[in-house]
KEMARBA-788477 format. One record per residue (C-alpha): residue in one letter; residue number from 1; x, y, z. Coordinates in pm, 1 decimal, padded with zeros to 6 digits, m for minus. Layout:
! residues N
   resn   resi         c1         c2         c3
      A    NUM          X          Y          Z
...
***
This chain:
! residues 374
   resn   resi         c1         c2         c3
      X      1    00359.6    01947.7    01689.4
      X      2    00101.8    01711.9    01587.6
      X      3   m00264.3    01803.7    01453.2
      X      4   m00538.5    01791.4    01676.5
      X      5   m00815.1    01607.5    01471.1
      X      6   m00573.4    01294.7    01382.7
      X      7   m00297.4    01079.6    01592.5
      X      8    00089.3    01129.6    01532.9
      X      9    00172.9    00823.3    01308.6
      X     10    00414.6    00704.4    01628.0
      X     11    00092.9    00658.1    01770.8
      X     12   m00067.5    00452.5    01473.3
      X     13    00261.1    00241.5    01462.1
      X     14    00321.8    00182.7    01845.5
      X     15    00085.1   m00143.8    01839.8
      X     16    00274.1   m00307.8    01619.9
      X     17    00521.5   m00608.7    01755.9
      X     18    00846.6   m00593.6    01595.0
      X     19    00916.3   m00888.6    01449.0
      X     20    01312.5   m00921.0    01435.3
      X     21    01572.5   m01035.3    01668.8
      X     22    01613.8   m00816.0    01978.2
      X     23    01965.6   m00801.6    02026.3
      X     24    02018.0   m00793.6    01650.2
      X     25    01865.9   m00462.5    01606.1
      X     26    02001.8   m00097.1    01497.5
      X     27    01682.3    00076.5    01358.6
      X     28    01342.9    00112.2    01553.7
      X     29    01048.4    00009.9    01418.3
      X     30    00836.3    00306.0    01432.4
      X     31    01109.2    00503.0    01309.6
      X     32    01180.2    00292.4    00997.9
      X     33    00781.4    00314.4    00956.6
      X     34    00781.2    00650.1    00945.5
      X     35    01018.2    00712.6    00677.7
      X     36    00877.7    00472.2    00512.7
      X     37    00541.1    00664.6    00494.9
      X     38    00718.8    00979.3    00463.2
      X     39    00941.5    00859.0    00137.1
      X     40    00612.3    00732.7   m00042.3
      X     41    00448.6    01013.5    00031.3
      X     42    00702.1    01163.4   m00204.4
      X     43    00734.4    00973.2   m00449.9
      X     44    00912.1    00665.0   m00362.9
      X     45    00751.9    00318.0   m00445.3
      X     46    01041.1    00013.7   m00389.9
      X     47    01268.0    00034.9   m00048.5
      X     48    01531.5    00113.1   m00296.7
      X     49    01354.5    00446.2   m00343.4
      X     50    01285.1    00442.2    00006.8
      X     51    01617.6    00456.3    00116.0
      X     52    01728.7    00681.5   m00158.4
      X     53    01499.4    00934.2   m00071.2
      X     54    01532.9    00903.3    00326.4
      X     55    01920.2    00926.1    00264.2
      X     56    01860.0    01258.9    00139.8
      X     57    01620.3    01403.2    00367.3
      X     58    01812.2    01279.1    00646.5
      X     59    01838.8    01634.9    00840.3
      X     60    01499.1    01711.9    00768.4
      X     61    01358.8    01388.0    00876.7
      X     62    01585.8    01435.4    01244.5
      X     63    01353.1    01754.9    01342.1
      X     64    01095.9    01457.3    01390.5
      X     65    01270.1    01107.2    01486.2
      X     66    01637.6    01055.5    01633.3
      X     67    01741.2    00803.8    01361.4
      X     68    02039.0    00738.7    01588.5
      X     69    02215.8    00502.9    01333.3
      X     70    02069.7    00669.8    01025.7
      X     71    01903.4    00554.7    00739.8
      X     72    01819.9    00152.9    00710.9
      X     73    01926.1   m00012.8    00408.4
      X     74    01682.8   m00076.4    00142.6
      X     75    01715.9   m00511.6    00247.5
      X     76    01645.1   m00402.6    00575.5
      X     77    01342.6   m00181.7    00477.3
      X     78    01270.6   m00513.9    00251.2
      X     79    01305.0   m00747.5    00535.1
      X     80    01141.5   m00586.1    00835.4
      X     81    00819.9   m00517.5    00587.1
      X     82    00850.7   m00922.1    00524.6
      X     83    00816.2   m00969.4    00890.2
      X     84    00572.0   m00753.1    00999.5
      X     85    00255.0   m00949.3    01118.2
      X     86    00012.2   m00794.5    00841.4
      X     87   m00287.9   m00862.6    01057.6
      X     88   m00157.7   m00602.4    01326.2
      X     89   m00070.3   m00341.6    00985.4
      X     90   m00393.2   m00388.9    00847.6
      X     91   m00526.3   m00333.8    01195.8
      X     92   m00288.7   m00017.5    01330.9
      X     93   m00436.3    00108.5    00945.6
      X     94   m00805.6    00038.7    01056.5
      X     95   m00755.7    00205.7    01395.0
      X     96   m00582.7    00534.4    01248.8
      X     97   m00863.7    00568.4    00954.5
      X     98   m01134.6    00549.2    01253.2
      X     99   m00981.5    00820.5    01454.9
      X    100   m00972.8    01025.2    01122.9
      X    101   m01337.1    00943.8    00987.2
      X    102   m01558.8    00793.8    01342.0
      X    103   m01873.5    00841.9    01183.1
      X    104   m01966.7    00763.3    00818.2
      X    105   m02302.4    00799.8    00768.0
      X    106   m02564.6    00661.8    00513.8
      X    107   m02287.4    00677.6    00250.8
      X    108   m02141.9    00404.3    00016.6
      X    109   m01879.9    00177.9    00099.2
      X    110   m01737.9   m00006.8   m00209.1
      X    111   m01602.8   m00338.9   m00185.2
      X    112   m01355.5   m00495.3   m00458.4
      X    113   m01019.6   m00658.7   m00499.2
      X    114   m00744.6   m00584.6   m00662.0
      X    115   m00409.2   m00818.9   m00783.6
      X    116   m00042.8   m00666.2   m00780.1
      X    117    00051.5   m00826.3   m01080.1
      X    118    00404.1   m00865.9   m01027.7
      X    119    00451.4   m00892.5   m00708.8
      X    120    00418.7   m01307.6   m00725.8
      X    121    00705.1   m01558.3   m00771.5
      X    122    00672.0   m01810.4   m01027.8
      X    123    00538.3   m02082.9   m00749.5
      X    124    00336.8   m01879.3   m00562.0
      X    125    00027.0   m01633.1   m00696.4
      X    126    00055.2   m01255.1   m00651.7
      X    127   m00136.7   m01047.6   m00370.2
      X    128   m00457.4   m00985.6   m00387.4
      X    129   m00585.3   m00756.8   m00189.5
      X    130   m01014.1   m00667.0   m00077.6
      X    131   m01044.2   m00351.1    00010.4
      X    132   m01346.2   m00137.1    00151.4
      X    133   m01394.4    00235.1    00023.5
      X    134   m01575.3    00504.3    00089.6
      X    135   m01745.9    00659.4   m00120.2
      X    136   m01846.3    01014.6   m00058.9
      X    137   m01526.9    01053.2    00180.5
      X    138   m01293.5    00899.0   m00087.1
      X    139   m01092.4    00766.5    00202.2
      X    140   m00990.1    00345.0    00251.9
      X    141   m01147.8    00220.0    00545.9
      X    142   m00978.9   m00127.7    00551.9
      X    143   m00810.7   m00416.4    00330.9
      X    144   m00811.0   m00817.8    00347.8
      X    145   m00568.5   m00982.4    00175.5
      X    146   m00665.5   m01326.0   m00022.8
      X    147   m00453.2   m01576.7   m00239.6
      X    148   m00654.7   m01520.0   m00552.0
      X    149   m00980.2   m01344.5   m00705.3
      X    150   m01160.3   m01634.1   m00691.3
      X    151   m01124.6   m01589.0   m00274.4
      X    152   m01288.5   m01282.6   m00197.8
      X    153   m01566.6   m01432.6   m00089.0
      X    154   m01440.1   m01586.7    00203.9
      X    155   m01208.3   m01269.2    00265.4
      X    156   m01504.8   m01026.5    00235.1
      X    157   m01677.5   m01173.4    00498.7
      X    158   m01331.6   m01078.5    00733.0
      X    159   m01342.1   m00769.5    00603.2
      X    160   m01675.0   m00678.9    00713.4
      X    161   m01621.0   m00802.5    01069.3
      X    162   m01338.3   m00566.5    01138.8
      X    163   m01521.3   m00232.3    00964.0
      X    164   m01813.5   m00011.4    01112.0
      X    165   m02068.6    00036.2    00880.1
      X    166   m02401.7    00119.8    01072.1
      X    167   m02597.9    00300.4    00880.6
      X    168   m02408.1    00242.2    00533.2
      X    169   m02495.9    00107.1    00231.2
      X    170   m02256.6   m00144.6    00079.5
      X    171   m02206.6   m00253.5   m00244.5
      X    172   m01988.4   m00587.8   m00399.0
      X    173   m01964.9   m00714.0   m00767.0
      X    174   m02095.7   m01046.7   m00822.7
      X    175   m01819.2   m01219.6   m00694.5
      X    176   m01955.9   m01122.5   m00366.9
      X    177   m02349.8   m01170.4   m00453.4
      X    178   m02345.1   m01461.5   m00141.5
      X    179   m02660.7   m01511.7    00132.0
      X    180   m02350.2   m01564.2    00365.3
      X    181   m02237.0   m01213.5    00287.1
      X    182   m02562.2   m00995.7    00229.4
      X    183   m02641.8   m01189.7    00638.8
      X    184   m02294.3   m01017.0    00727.5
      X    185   m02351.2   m00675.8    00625.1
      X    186   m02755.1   m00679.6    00726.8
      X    187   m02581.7   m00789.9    01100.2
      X    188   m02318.3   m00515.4    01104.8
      X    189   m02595.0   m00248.6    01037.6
      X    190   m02580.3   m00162.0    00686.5
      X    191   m02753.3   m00176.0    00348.6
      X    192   m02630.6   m00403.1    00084.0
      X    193   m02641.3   m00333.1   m00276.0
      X    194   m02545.2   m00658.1   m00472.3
      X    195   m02436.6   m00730.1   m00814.6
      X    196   m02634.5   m01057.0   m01055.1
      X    197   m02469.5   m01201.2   m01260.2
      X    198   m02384.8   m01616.3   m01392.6
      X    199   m02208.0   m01683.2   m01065.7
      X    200   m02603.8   m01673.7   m00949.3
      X    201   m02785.0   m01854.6   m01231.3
      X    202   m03101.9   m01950.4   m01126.0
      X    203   m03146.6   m01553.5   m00913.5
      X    204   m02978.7   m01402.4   m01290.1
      X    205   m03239.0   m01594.8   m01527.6
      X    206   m03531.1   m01479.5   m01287.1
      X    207   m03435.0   m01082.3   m01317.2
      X    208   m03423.8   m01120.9   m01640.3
      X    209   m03715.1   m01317.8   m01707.0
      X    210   m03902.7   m01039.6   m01493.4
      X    211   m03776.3   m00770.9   m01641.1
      X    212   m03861.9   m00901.2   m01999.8
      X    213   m04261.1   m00941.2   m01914.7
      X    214   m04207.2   m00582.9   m01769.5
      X    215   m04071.0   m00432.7   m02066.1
      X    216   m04373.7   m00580.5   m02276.3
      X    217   m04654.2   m00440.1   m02053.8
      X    218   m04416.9   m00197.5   m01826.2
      X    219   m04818.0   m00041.3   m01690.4
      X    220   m04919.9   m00344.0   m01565.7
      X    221   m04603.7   m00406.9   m01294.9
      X    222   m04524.9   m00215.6   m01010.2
      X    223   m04184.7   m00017.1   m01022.2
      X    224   m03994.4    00342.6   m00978.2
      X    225   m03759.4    00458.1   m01266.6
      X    226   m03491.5    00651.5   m01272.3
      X    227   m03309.4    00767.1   m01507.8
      X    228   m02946.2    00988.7   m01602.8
      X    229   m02817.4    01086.5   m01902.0
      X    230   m02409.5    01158.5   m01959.5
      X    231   m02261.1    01322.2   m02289.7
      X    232   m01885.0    01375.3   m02289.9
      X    233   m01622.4    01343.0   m02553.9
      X    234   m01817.7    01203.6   m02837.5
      X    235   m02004.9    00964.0   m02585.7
      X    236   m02377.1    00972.0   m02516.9
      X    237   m02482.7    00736.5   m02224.5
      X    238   m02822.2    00695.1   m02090.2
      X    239   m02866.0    00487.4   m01784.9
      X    240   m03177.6    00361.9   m01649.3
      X    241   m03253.9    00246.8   m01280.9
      X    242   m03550.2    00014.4   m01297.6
      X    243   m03668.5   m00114.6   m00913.8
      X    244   m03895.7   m00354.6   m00805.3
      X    245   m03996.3   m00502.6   m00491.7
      X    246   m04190.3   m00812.2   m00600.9
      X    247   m03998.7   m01058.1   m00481.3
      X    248   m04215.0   m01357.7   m00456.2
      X    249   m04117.5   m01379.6   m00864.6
      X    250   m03729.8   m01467.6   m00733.1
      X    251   m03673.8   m01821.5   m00589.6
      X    252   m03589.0   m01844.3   m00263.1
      X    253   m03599.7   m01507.4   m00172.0
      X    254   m03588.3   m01563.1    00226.8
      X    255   m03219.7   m01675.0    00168.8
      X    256   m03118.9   m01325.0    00159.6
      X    257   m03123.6   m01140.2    00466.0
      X    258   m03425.5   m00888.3    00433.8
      X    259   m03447.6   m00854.8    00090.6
      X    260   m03674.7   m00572.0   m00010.2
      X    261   m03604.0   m00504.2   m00407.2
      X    262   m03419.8   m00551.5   m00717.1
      X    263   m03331.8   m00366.0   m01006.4
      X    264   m03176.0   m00344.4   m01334.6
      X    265   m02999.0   m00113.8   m01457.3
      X    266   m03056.7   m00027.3   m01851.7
      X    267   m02762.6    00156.0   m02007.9
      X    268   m02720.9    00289.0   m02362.6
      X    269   m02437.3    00371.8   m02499.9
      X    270   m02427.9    00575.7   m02876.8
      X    271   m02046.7    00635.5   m03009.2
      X    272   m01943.9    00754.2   m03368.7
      X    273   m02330.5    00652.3   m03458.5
      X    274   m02277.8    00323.9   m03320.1
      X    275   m02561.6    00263.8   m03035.2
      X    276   m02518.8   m00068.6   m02732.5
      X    277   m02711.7   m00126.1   m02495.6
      X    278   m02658.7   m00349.1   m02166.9
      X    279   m02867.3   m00459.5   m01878.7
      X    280   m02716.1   m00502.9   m01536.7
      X    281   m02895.8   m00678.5   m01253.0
      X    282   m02883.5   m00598.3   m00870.4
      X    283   m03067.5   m00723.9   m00535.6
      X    284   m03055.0   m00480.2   m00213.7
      X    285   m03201.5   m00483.1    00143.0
      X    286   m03300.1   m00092.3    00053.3
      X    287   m03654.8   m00024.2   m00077.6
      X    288   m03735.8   m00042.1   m00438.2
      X    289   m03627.1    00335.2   m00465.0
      X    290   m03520.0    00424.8   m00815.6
      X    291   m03294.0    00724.8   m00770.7
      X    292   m03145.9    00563.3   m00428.4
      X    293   m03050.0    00206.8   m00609.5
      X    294   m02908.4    00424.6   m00909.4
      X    295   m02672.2    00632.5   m00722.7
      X    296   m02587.7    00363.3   m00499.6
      X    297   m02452.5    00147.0   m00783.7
      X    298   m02303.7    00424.2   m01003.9
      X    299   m02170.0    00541.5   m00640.6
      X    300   m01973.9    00172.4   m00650.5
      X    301   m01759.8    00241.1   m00948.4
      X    302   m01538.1    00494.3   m00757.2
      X    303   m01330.8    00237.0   m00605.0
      X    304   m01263.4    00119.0   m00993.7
      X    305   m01148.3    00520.6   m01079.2
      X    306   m01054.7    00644.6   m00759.6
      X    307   m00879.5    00386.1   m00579.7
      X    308   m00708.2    00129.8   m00787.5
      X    309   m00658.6    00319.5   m01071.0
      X    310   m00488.7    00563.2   m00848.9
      X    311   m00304.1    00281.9   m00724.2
      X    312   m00149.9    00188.7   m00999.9
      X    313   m00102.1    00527.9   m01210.6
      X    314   m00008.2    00721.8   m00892.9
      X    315    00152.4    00508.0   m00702.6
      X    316    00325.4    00180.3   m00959.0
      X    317    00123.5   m00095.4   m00777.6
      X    318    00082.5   m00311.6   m01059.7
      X    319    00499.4   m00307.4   m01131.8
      X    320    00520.3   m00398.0   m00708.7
      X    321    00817.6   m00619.7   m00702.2
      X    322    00831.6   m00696.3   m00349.6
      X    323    00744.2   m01067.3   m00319.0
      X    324    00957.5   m01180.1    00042.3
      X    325    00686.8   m01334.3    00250.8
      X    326    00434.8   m01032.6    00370.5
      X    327    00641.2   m00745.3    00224.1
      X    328    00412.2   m00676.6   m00091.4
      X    329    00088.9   m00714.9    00170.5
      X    330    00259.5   m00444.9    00375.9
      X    331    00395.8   m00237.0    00142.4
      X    332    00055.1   m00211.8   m00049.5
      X    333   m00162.2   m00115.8    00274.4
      X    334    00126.8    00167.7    00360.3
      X    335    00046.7    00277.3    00015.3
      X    336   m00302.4    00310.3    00093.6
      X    337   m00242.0    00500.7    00390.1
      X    338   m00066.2    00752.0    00176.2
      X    339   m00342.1    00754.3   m00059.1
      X    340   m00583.3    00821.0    00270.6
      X    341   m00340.5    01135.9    00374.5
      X    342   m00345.9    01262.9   m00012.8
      X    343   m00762.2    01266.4    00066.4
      X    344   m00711.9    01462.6    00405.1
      X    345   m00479.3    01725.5    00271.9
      X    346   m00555.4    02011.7    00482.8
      X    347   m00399.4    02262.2    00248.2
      X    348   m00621.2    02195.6   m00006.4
      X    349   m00386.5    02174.6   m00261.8
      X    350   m00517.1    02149.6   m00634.7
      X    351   m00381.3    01886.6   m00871.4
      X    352   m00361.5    01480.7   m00912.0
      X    353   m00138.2    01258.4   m00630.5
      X    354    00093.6    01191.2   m00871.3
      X    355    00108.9    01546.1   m00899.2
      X    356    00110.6    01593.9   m00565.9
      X    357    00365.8    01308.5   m00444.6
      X    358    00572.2    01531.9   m00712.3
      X    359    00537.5    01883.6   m00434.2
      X    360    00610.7    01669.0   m00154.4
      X    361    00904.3    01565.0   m00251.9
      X    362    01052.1    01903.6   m00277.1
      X    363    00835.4    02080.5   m00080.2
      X    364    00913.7    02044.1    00327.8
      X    365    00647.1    02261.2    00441.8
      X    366    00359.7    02059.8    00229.0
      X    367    00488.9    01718.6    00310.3
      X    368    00508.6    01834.9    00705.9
      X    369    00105.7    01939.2    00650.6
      X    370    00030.0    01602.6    00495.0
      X    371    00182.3    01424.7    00799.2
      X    372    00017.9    01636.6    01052.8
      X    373    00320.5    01769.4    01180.4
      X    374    00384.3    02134.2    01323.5
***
């Protein structure tokens, strides 16, 4: 029986047109989905793995689904996940992770790309693929796919349409630093957070400029400071949050949506006796609050070290070889819906996902409680 607090994933899959011939076809859709699912879940990455595994765990699998005519092959697996509309996956995806999280709060939601390396031909580039992250709940909230890096800012603009993030603070790396974009996420009812860097020169120089004249007579200009301090294997890092809200030293600050600050973040790094230090600027709609701009930004790197780092150590993304039409789009966003069950584990399990992926492939009872089923 299914849990209360989240939908059966029949339910998250039933929206989804199938794509394939009508009269041509043995294996139902939601079915094949949900082995799908299930197999990664333990441990399976490629639809050869897929179908190994699902082979297998055949009887185990018919407690839940009919499976009249068995297991699909692994090209069928490969084909059907080249089909699928990836709009409507990306989409079922969105509607399941709202049903599981429907309120976020004031917390972070990361923003950042990230390229399957292999999973391009040689006349065609690889996926790329924007996703949004929270934070504090460590959970994906959605994904846009582009053809390259150098696209996410048109795709993060789609992104933030489709996601909602009243009340949140968001944060993007340079590549998103865009008036377009900072309008976007002031009209969906968040907070942005946005990195500086040479893709803004003119907005860069001026931070810096500032910052300079502040550092000779720091008395004489209004700010809040904030600052942390991290010592761990051999490392000693000191960060400082420097805010400001004197804006009429930026040009053209009306361009962004209700600008209120801008910061800099000071970090010093001493190793083996060897001391570095680097300044990273920011503009935000949120006041020139110190502490609040700090943890915001240091809150940012966690979809660096928790999501696609984890997508590539736990779960092989960067050696993806699926490349026919839409299957490496697919494959990757049912990989992050894994990764979002991992998060919601309701037995509380201890260990990594790789570690985990490891229990639920032997384990029936834990993989049935990370599926939600009874």
């Amino acid at each position: 029986m299914q849990q209360a607090d989240r939908p059966s994933l029949a339910e998250v899959f039933v929206s989804i047109d199938d794509p394939r011939q009508a009269g041509k076809v043995e294996h139902d859709l939601v079915e094949m989905l949900v082995v799908a699912v299930s197999a990664v879940l333990s441990g399976a990455d490629t639809f050869v793995e897929i179908e190994a595994w699902a082979t297998e765990k055949l009887d185990w699998l018919r407690n839940y689904l009919e499976l009249k005519h068995g297991i699909a092959s692994h090209d069928t697996f490969g084909r059907l996940f080249g089909l699928i509309d990836p709009a409507q996956f990306e989409a079922a995806f969105r509607r399941w992770v709202g049903s599981v999280v429907p309120v976020l709060g004031a917390q972070v939601v990361a923003i950042d790309g990230k390229t399957s390396r292999r999973s391009g031909k040689v006349d065609a580039t690889p996926l790329h693929l924007v996703s949004a992250f929270a934070a504090d709940a460590r959970l994906v909230l959605g994904q846009h796919s582009t053809e390259a890096k150098s696209n996410e800012k048109t795709a993060i603009p789609q992104l933030l349409e489709v996601l909602a993030l009243q009340g949140c603070i968001v944060t993007i790396d340079a590549m998103g630093t865009q008036a377009s974009i900072a309008q976007a996420i002031r009209q969906r009812g968040a907070d942005y957070v946005l990195a500086v860097k040479d893709n803004q020169p003119t907005l860069a120089e001026a931070i810096r400029d500032f910052f300079a004249c502040y550092q000779a007579s720091p008395d004489k200009t209004p700010h809040t400071v904030f600052e942390t301090v991290e010592k761990d294997h051999g490392r000693l890092e000191v960060r400082r949050c420097h805010a400001f809200d004197a804006l009429q030293c930026l040009p053209r600050p009306e361009q962004w949506q209700d600008l209120k600050s801008f910061a800099v973040i000071e970090s010093t790094r001493q190793v083996k006796g060897l001391q570095t230090t680097e300044y990273r600027c920011y503009i935000s709609s949120l006041p020139a609050d110190a502490q609040r701009l700090a943890q915001a930004i240091r809150a940012h790197w966690s979809v660096e070290n928790q999501l696609h780092w984890c997508m590539d150590v736990a779960f092989a993304d960067d050696q993806m070889r699926a490349r026919t039409q839409y299957a490496a789009h697919n494959l990757a966003v049912l990989k992050q819906l894994v990764f979002n069950l991992f998060r919601l584990d309701p037995t509380g399990k201890k260990g990594g996902i790789k570690t985990r992926r490891l229990v639920a492939s032997t384990s029936d009872t834990y993989r049935a409680a990370l599926l939600g089923l009874g």
